[in-house]
FIDO-698988 format. One record per residue (C-alpha): residue in one letter; x, y, z. Coordinates in nm, 2 decimals. Layout:
% residues N
<node r="a" x="X" y="Y" z="Z"/>
...
% end
This chain:
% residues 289
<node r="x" x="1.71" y="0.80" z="3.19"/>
<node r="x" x="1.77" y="0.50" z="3.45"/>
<node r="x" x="1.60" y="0.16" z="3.46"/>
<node r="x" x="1.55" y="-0.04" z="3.72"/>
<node r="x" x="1.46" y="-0.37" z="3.73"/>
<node r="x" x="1.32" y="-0.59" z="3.32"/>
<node r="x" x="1.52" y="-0.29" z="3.08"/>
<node r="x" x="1.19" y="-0.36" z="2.86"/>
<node r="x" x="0.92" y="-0.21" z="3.12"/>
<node r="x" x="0.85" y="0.07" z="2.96"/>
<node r="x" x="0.60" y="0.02" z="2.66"/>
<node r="x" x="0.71" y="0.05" z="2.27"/>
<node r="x" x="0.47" y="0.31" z="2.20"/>
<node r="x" x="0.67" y="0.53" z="2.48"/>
<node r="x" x="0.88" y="0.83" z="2.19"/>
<node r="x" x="1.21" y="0.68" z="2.35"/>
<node r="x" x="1.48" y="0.88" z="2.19"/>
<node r="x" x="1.80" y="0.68" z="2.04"/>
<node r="x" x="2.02" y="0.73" z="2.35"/>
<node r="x" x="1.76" y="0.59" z="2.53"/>
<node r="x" x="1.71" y="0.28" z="2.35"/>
<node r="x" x="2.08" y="0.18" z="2.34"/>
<node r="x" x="2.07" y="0.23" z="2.74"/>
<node r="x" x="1.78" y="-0.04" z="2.74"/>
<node r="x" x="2.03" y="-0.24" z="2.51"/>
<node r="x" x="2.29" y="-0.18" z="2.72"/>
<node r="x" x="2.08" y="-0.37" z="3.04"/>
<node r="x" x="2.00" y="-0.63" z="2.86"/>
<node r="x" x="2.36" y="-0.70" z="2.74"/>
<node r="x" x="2.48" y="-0.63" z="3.12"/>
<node r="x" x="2.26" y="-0.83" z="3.27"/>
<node r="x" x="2.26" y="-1.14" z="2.96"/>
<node r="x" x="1.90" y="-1.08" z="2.90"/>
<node r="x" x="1.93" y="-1.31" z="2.58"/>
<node r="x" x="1.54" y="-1.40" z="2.58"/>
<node r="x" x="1.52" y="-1.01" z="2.60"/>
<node r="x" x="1.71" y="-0.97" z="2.24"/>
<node r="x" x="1.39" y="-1.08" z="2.07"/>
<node r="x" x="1.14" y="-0.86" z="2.20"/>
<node r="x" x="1.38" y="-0.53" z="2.18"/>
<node r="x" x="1.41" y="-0.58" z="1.84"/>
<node r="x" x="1.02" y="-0.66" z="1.80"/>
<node r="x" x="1.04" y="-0.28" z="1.98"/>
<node r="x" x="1.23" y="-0.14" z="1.75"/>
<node r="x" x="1.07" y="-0.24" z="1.45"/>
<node r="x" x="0.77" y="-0.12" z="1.57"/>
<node r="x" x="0.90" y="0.23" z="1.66"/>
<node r="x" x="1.04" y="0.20" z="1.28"/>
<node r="x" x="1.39" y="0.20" z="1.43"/>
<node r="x" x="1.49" y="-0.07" z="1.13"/>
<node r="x" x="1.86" y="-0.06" z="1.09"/>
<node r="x" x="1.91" y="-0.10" z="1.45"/>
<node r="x" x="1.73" y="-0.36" z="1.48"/>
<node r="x" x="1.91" y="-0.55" z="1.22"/>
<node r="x" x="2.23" y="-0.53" z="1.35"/>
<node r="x" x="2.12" y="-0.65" z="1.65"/>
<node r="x" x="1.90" y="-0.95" z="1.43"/>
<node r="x" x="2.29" y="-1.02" z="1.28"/>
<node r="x" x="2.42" y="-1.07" z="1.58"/>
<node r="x" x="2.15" y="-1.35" z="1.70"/>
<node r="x" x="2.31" y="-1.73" z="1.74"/>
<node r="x" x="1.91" y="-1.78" z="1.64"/>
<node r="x" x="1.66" y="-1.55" z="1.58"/>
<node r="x" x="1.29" y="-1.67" z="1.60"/>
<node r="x" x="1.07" y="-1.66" z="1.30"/>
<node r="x" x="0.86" y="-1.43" z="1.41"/>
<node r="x" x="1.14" y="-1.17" z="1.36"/>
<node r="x" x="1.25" y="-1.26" z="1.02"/>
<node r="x" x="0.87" y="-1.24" z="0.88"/>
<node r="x" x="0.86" y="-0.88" z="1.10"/>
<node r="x" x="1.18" y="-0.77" z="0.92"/>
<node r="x" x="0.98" y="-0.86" z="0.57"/>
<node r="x" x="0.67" y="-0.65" z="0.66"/>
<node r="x" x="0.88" y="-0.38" z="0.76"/>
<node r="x" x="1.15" y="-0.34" z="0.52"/>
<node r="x" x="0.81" y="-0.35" z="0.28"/>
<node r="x" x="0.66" y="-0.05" z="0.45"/>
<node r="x" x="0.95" y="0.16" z="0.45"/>
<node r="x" x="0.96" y="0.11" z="0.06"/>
<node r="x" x="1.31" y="-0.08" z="0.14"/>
<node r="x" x="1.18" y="-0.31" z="-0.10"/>
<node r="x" x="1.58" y="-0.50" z="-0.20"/>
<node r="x" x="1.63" y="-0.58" z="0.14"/>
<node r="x" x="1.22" y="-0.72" z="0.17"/>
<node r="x" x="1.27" y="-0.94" z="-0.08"/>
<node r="x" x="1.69" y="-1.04" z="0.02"/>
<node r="x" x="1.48" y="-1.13" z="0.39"/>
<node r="x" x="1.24" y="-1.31" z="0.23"/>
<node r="x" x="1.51" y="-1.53" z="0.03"/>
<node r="x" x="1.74" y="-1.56" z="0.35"/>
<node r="x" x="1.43" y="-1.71" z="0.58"/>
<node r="x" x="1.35" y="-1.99" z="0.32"/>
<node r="x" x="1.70" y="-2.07" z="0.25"/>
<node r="x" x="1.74" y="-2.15" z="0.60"/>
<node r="x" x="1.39" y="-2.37" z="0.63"/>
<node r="x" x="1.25" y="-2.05" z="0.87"/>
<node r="x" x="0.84" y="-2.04" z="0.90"/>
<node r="x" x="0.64" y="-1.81" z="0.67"/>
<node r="x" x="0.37" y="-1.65" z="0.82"/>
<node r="x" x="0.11" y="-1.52" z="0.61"/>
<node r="x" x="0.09" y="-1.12" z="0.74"/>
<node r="x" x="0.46" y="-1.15" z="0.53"/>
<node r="x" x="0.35" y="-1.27" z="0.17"/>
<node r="x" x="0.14" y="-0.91" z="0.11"/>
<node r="x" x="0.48" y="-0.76" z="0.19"/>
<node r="x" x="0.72" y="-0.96" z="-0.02"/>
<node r="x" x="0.51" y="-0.98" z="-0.31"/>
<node r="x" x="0.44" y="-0.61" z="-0.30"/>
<node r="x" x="0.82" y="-0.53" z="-0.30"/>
<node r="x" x="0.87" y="-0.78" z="-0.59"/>
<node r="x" x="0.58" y="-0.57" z="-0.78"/>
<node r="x" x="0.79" y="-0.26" z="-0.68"/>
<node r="x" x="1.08" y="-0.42" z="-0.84"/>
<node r="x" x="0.91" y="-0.59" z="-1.16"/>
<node r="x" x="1.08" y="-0.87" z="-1.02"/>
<node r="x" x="0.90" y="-1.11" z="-1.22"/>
<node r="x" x="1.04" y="-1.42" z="-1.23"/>
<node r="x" x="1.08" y="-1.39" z="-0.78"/>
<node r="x" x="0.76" y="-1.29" z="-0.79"/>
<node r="x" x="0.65" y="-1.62" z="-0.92"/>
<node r="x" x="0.85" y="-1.82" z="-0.73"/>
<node r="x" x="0.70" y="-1.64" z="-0.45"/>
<node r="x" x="0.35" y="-1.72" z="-0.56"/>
<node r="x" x="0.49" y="-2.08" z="-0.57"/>
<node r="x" x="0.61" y="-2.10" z="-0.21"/>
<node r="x" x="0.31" y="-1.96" z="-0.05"/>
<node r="x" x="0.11" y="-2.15" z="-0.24"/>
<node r="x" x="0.31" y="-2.48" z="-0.13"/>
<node r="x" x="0.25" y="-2.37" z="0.24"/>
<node r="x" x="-0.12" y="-2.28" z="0.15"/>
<node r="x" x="-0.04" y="-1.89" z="0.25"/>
<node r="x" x="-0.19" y="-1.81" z="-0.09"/>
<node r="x" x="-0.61" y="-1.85" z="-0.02"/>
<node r="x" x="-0.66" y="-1.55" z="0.19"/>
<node r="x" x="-0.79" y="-1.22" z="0.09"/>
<node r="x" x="-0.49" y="-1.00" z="0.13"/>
<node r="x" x="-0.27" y="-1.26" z="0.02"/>
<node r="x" x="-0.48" y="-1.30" z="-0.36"/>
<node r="x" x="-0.49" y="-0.89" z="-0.37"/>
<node r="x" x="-0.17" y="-0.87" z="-0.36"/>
<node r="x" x="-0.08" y="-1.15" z="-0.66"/>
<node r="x" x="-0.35" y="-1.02" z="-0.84"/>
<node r="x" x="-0.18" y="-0.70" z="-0.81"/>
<node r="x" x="0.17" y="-0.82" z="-0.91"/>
<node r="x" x="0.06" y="-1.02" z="-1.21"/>
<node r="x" x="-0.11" y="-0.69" z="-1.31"/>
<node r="x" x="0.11" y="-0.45" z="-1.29"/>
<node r="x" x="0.36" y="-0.73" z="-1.48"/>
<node r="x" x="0.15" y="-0.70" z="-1.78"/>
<node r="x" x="-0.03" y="-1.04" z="-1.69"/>
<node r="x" x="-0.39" y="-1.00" z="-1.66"/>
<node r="x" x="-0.44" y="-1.33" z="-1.76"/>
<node r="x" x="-0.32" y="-1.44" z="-1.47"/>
<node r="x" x="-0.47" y="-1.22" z="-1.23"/>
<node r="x" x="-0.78" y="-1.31" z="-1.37"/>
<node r="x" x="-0.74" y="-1.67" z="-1.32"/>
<node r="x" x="-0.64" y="-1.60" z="-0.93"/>
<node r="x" x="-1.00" y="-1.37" z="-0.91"/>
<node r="x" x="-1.19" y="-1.66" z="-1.09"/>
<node r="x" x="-1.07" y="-1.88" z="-0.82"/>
<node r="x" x="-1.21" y="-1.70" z="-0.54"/>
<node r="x" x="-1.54" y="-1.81" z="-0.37"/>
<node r="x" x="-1.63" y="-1.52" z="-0.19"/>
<node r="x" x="-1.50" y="-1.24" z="-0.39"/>
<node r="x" x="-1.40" y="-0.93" z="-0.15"/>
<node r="x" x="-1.41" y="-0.51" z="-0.24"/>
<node r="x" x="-1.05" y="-0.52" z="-0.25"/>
<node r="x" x="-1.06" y="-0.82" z="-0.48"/>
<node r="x" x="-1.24" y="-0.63" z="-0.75"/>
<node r="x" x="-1.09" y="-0.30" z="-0.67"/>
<node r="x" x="-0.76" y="-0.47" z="-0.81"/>
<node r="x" x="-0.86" y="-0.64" z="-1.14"/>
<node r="x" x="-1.06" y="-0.32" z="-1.17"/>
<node r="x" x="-0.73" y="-0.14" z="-1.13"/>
<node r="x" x="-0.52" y="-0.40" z="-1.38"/>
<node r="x" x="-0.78" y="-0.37" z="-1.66"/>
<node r="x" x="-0.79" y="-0.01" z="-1.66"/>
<node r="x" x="-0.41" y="0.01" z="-1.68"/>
<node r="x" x="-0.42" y="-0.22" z="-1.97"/>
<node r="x" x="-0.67" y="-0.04" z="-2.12"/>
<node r="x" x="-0.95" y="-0.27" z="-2.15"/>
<node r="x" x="-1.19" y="-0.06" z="-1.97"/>
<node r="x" x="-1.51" y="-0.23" z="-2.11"/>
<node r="x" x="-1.42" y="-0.57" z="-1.84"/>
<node r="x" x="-1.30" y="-0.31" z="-1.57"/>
<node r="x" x="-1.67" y="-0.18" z="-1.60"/>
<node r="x" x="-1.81" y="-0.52" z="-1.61"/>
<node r="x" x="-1.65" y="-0.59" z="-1.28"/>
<node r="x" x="-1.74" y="-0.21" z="-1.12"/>
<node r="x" x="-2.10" y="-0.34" z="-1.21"/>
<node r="x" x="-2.07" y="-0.71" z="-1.02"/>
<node r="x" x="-1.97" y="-0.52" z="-0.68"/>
<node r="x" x="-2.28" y="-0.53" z="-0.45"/>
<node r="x" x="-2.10" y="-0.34" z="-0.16"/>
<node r="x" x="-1.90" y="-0.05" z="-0.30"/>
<node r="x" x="-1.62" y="0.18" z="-0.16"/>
<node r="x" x="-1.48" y="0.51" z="-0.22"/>
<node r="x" x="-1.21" y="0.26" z="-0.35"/>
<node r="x" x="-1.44" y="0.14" z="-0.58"/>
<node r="x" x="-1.56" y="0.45" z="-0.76"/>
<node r="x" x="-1.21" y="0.61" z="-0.79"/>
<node r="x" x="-1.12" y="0.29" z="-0.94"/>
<node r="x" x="-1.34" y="0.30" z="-1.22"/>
<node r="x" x="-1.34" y="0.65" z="-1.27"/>
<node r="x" x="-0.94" y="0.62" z="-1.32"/>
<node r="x" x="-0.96" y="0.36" z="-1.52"/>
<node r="x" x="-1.21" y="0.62" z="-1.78"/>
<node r="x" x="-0.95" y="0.86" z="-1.70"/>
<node r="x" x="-0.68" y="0.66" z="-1.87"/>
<node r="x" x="-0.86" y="0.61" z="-2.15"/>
<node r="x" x="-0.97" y="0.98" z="-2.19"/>
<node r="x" x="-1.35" y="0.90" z="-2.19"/>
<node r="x" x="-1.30" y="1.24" z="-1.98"/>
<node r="x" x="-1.73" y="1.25" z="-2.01"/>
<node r="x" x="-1.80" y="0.91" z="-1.84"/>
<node r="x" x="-1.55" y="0.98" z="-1.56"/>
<node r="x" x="-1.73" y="1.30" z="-1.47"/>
<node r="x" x="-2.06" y="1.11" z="-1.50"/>
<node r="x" x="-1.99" y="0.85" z="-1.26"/>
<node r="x" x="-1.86" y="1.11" z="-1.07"/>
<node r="x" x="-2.22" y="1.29" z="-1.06"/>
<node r="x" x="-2.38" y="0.89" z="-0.96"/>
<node r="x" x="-2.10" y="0.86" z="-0.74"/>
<node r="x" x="-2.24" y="1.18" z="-0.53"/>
<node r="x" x="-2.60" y="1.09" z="-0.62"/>
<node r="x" x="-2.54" y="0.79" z="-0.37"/>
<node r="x" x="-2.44" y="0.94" z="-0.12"/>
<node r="x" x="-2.09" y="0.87" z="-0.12"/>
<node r="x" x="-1.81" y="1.11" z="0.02"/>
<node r="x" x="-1.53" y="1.16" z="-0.17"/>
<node r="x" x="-1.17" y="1.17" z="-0.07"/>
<node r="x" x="-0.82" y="1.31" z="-0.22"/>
<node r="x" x="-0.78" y="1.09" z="-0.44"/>
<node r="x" x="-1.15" y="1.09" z="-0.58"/>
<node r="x" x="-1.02" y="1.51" z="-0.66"/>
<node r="x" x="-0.70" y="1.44" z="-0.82"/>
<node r="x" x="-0.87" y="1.20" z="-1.09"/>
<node r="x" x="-1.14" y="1.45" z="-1.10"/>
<node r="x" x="-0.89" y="1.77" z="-1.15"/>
<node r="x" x="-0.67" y="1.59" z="-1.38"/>
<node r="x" x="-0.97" y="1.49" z="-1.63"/>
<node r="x" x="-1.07" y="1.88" z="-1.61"/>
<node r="x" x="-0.67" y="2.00" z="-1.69"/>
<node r="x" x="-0.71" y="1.76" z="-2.00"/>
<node r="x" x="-1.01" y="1.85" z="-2.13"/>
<node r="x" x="-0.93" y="2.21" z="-2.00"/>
<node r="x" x="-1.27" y="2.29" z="-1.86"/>
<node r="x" x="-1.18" y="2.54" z="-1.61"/>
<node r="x" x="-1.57" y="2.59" z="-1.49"/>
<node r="x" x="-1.58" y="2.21" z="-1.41"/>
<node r="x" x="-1.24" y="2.25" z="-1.24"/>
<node r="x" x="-1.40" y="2.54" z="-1.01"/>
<node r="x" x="-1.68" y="2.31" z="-0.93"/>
<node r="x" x="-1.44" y="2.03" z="-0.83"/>
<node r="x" x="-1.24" y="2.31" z="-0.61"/>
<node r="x" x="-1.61" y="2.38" z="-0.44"/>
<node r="x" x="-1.61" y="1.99" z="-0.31"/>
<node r="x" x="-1.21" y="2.05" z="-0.23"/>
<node r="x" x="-1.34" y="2.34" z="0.04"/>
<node r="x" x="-1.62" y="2.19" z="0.17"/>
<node r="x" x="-1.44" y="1.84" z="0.20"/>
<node r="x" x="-1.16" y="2.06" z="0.39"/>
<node r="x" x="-0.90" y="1.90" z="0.19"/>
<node r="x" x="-0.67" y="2.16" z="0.12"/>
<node r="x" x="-0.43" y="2.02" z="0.39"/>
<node r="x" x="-0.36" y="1.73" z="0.05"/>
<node r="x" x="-0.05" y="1.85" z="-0.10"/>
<node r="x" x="-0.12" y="1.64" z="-0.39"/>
<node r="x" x="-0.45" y="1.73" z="-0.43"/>
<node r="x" x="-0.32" y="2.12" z="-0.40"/>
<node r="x" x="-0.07" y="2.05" z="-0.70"/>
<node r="x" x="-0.32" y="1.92" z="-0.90"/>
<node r="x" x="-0.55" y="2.23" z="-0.86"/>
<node r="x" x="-0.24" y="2.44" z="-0.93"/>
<node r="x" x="-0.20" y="2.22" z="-1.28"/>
<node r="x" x="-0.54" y="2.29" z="-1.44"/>
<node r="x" x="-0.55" y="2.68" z="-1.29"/>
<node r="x" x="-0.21" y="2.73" z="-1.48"/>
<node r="x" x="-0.30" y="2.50" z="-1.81"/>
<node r="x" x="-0.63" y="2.69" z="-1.85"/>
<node r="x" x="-0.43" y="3.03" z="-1.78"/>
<node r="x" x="-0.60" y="3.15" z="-1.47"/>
<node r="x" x="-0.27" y="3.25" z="-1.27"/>
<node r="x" x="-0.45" y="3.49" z="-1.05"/>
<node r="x" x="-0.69" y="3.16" z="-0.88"/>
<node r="x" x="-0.35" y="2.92" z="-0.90"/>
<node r="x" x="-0.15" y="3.22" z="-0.66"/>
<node r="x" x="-0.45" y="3.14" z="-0.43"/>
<node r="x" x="-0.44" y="2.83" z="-0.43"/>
% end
């Protein structure tokens, strides 16, 4: 495939195999296209081409910081989450800018890790460079100090925000239930003015892990009383509360939604309906599954 003319005409979002992104490489080595360098590698994050676009990061005299936060939030998404959090340590070692779309990465990888002590550190950084006051930015701490075992913590972050977001309260909802103080995760389900889909499988998970199996299913029925939709992951709680309490009629009833919702295309949602067909010993309905 020949190019004539800037190597980086064509758009990212063109499917450019491998062998055609090392010819556009290869132009902009030819032709010393150093200011080039940069944006090919901004391509090739974006087209999730990662580990070539490191070694081409490595070989930078002096790469922007625009690419070193990129290489956080991608490394992130891709689950890499050691070589988020080695980026992340590099860039402030050398003094390089943190933007704030990188903290939500970083800190997410450290909760990945149960990297405690980085996470903190982390937490102490952005807070220093005031990357710490927005929305996605609090989620995501409130997340990590959850899933840490400090709820304390994540509390105090929530308490300090003025305009308290869905996602906000979808979190701490999240971190109570998990340390299974459901009576405060219900508290805060009944503060939210504007609820989600989020919102209801929240709360309904967080009855699920304390079996109330009963209360679950109830706020199921309110859940569907107002008019909201559910989605797969609304079915899996739902389908795992009727495996436990092995009520294979409610499990039917939960497959009826499954069909109508058309969400049979949900391979988890499909191995949790094989689960309760099998526990309740109704192998004929789990073959058609």
């Amino acid at each position: 495939m020949p190019f004539h003319g800037n190597p980086l005409i064509v758009t990212p979002t063109s499917r450019l195999n491998i062998s055609q992104l090392k010819q556009v490489h290869a132009r902009i080595i030819t032709n010393n296209h150093q200011s080039l360098k940069p944006i090919f590698v901004e391509w090739l994050l974006n087209l999730s081409c990662i580990g070539y676009a490191r070694k081409i990061f490595d070989e930078m005299s002096l790469p922007n910081p625009t690419l070193y936060n990129m290489f956080v939030a991608a490394y992130s998404k891709q689950s890499l989450n050691k070589e988020a959090v080695d980026m992340f340590v590099l860039m402030h070692s050398r003094n390089v800018q943190i933007f704030g779309f990188s903290v939500p990465s970083v800190v997410k990888s450290c909760s990945d890790l149960m990297a405690i002590e980085l996470g903190k550190q982390v937490h102490s950084v952005a807070a220093q460079s005031g990357l710490d006051n927005n929305v996605f930015s609090q989620t995501a701490f409130m997340d990590f100090y959850a899933k840490t075992g400090d709820i304390g913590c994540a509390r105090l972050i929530f308490d300090g925000i003025k305009e308290k977001h869905v996602l906000s309260y979808n979190c701490l909802i999240s971190g109570y239930a998990k340390s299974g103080n459901v009576s405060v995760a219900r508290g805060l389900s009944d503060e939210i003015t504007e609820r989600t889909v989020v919102s209801w499988n929240s709360i309904m998970a967080s009855y699920a892990h304390v079996e109330d199996h009963h209360e679950a299913m109830r706020l199921f029925e309110r859940m569907l009383a107002e008019r909201f939709k559910p989605n797969g992951y609304t079915f899996v709680i739902l389908l795992s509360v009727c495996s436990k309490m092995g009520d294979l009629d409610m499990g039917l009833r939960v497959k009826k939604f499954i069909d109508e919702s058309n969400m049979f295309r949900d391979m988890i949602v499909v191995i949790a309906l094989l689960e309760i067909f099998v526990k309740c010993g109704d192998a004929d309905k789990a073959r058609g599954v």
